[in-house]
Every structure is written in structure tokens, then in C-alpha cells.
DRENDO-1510 file (C-alpha; in Angstrom, 1 decimal, always signed):
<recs>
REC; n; res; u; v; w
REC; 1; UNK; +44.4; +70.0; -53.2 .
REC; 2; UNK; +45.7; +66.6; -52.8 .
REC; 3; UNK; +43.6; +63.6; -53.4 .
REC; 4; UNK; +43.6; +60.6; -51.1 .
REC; 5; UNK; +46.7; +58.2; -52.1 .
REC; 6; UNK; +47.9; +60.5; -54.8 .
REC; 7; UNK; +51.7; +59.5; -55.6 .
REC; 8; UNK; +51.6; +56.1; -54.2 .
REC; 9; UNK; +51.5; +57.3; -50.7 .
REC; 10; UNK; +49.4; +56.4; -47.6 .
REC; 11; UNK; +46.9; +59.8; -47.1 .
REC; 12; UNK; +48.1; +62.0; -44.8 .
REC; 13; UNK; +51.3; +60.2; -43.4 .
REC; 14; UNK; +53.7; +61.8; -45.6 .
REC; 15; UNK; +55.9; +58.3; -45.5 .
REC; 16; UNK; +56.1; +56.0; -48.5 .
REC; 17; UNK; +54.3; +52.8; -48.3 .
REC; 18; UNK; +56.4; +49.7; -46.9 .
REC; 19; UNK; +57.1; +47.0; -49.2 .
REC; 20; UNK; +57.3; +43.5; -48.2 .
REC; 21; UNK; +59.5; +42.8; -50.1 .
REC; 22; UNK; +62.9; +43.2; -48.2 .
REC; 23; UNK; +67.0; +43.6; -49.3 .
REC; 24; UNK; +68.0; +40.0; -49.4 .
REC; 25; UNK; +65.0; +38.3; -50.4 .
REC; 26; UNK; +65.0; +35.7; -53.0 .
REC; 27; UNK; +62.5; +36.9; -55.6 .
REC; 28; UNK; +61.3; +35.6; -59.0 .
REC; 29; UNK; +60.0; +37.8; -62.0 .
REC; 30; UNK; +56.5; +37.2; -62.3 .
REC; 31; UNK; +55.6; +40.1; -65.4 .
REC; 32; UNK; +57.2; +41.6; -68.0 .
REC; 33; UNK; +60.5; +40.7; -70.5 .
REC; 34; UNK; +62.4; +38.5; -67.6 .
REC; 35; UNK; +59.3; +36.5; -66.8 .
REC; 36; UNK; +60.5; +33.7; -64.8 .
REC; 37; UNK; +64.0; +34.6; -63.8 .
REC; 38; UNK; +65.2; +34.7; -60.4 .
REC; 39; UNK; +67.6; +36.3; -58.3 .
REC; 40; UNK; +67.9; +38.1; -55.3 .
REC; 41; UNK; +67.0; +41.7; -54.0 .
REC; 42; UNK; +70.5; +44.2; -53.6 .
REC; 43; UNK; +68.7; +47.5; -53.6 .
REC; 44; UNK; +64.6; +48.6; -52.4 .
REC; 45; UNK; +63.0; +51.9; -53.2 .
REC; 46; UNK; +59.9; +52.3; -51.2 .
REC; 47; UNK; +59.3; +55.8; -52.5 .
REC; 48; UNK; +59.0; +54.8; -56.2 .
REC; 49; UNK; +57.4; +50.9; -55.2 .
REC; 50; UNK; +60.9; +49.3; -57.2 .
REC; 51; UNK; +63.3; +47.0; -56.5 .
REC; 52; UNK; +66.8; +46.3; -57.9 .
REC; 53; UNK; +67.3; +42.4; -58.9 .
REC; 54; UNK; +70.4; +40.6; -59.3 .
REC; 55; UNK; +70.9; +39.6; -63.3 .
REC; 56; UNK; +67.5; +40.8; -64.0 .
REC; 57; UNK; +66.3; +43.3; -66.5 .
REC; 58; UNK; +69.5; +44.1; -67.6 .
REC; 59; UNK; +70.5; +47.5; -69.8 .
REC; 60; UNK; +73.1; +48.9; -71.4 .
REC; 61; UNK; +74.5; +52.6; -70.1 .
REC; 62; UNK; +76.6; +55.1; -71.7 .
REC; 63; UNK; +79.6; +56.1; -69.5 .
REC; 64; UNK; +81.3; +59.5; -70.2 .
REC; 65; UNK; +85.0; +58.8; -70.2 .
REC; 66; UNK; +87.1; +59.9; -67.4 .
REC; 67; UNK; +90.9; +60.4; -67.3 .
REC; 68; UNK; +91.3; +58.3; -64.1 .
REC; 69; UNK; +92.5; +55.6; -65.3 .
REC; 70; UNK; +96.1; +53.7; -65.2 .
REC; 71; UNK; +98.4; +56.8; -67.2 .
REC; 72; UNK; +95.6; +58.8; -67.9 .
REC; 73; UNK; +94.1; +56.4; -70.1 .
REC; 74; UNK; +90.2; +57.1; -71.4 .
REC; 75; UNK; +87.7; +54.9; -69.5 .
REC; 76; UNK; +84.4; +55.0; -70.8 .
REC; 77; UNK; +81.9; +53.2; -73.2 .
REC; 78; UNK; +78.9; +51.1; -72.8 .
REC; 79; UNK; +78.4; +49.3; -69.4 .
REC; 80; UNK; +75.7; +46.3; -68.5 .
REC; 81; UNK; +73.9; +46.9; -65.5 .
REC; 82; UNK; +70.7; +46.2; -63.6 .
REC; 83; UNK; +67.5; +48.4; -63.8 .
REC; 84; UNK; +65.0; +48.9; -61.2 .
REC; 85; UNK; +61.8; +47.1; -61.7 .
REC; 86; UNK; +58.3; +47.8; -60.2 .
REC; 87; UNK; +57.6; +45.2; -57.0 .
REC; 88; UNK; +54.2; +44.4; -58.3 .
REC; 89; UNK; +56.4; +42.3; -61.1 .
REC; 90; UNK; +58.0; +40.1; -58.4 .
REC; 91; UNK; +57.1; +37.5; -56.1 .
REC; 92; UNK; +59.2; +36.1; -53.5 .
REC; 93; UNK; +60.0; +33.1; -53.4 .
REC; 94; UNK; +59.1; +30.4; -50.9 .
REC; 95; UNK; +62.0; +28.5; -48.9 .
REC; 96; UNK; +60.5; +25.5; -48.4 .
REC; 97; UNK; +58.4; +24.8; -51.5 .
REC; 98; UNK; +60.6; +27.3; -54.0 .
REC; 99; UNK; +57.6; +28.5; -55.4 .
REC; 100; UNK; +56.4; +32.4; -55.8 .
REC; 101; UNK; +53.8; +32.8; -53.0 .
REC; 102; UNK; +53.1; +36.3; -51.2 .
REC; 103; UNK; +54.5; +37.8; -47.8 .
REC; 104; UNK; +52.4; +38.6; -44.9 .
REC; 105; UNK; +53.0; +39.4; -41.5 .
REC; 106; UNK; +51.9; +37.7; -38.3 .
REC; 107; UNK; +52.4; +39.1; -34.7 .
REC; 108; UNK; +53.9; +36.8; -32.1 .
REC; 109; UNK; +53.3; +38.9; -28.9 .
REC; 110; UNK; +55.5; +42.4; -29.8 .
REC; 111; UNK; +57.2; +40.5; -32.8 .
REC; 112; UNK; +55.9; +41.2; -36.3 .
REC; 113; UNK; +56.9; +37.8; -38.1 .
REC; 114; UNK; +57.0; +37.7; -42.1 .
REC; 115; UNK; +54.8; +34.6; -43.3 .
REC; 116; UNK; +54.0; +33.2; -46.8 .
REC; 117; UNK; +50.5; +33.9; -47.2 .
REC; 118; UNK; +49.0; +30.4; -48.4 .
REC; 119; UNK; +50.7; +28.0; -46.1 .
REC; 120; UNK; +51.3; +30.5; -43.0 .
REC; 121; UNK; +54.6; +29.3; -42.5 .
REC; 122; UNK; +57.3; +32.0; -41.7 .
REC; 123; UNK; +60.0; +33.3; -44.2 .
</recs>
């Protein structure tokens, strides 16, 4: 038996939630061991609630070495990449006063427009 919102996931819909924040989006870390960098959303994952931040939260992955390579050289090692962080550690980041503020949405007629929550000016 399934409880209401077990998983993450709107009861009875079967679809993951929607984030607001969007591919794109300029977002700064508001939680956690980047607290206070910046940078901007490549990848979303609405299923899991993360997000994939340029430059931010940064590990180091083994590579299994493959014979690919120029003459059948080894390629492998340790790489740097990205890690996926939850959304709840993120805020975007306001256009006009470049400060973290939230994202809501406003409906103009049949257009759903994205709005910064305190001022109510659009994104």
C-alpha cells in the first residue's frame, strides 16, 4: 500500500513533480559545501528533485581505460566532473537585482509566465 506522496511524487498522478527551476537558469548555491557559488543549470532531473550546475560540487571519477585512443594508446584515470545536487540547495537568481529570490508562476490569459516571488516581476 502506497502512502500519499511516498517517493517524492504527487499522489496518484504517477508523474514526478515539476521543478521550477528550469535548463538554462542562472542559479546560486544556497546549502551545502559550495554555499555561495554560482552558475548555471546544463542538466534537470525531475524524478530524483536534482539539478546539474556548471563548476559546482565538483568530484573526482575513476575512468576504466579504453583502447580507443590515437595507436591504441590507454585512456583512462581520474576525471573532474560535476555532481548532481538536490534543488532545494539552489536558488535562482534574479536578473534584475542578482540576488537569490524564488520562482513562481503567473497566468496572463492561457500563458503561464515565471515570476520572482517577492517583487512579481517576470524571469
Amino acid at each position: 500500500m502506497a502512502r500519499n506522496g511516498a517517493g517524492g511524487k504527487r499522489a496518484g498522478s504517477g508523474k514526478a513533480p515539476r521543478l521550477k527551476i528550469k535548463k538554462g537558469d542562472h542559479v546560486v548555491v544556497i546549502a551545502g559545501k559550495d554555499k555561495g557559488r554560482e552558475g548555471t543549470v546544463r542538466v534537470t532531473d525531475p524524478g530524483k528533485q536534482r539539478v546539474l550546475v556548471d563548476g559546482v560540487s565538483m568530484i573526482k571519477k575513476n575512468t576504466k581505460v579504453n583502447y580507443q585512443g590515437r595507436r591504441n594508446a590507454k585512456e583512462g584515470g581520474i576525471v573532474n566532473q560535476e555532481a548532481f545536487i538536490h534543488v532545494s540547495n539552489v536558488a535562482l537568481i534574479d536578473p534584475e537585482t542578482k540576488k537569490p529570490t524564488r520562482a513562481g508562476y503567473r497566468h496572463d490569459g492561457e500563458a503561464k509566465v515565471r515570476i520572482a516571488r517577492p517583487g512579481g516581476k517576470d524571469i
